[in-house]
N, C-alpha and C positions, 0 to 999 in steps of 0.2 A: 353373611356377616357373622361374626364369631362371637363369642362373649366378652373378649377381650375387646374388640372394637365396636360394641352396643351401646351408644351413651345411655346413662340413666335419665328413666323417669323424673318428670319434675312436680311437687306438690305443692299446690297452689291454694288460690281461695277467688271467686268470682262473686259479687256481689254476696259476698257473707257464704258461700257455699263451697265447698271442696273441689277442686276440681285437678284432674291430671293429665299433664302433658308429654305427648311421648315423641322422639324426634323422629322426622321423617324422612326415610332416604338418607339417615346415620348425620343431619344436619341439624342445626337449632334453628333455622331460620324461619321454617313454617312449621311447627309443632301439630301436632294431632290432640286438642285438646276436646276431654268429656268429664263430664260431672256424675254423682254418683248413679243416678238412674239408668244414666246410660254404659257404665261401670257394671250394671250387672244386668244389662240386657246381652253386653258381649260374654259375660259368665255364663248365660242360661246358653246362648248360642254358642258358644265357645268351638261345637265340632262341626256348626252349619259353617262357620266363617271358616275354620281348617278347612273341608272339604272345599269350600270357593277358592280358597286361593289354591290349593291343589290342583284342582279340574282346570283353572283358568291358566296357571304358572306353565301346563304340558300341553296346553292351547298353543299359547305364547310360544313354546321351544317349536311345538311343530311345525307354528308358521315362516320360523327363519333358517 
């Protein structure tokens, strides 16, 4: 998906707490929504999640 076709983030609020939604599979219909602690669990991991989806994306090509 390009940049041009990424919809934006959406900034919210959940029982008085911040929380951000991001669109799944370029759709609004089931959003990926977290709140800040978990906002920067994905910050601290940020290159364990790249390498997951890495390893697993040429999984996925090799099996088809």
């Amino acid at each position: 998906m390009t940049d041009e076709e990424k919809k934006g983030a959406k900034i919210g609020e959940f029982k008085g707490n911040p929380v951000i939604s991001l669109p799944v599979g370029g759709s609004d219909r089931y959003p990926f929504t977290f709140g800040l602690s978990k906002a920067k669990a994905i910050l601290e991991y940020i290159d364990d999640i790249k390498k997951f989806v890495e390893d697993n994306d040429k999984k996925k090509e090799e099996s088809n």
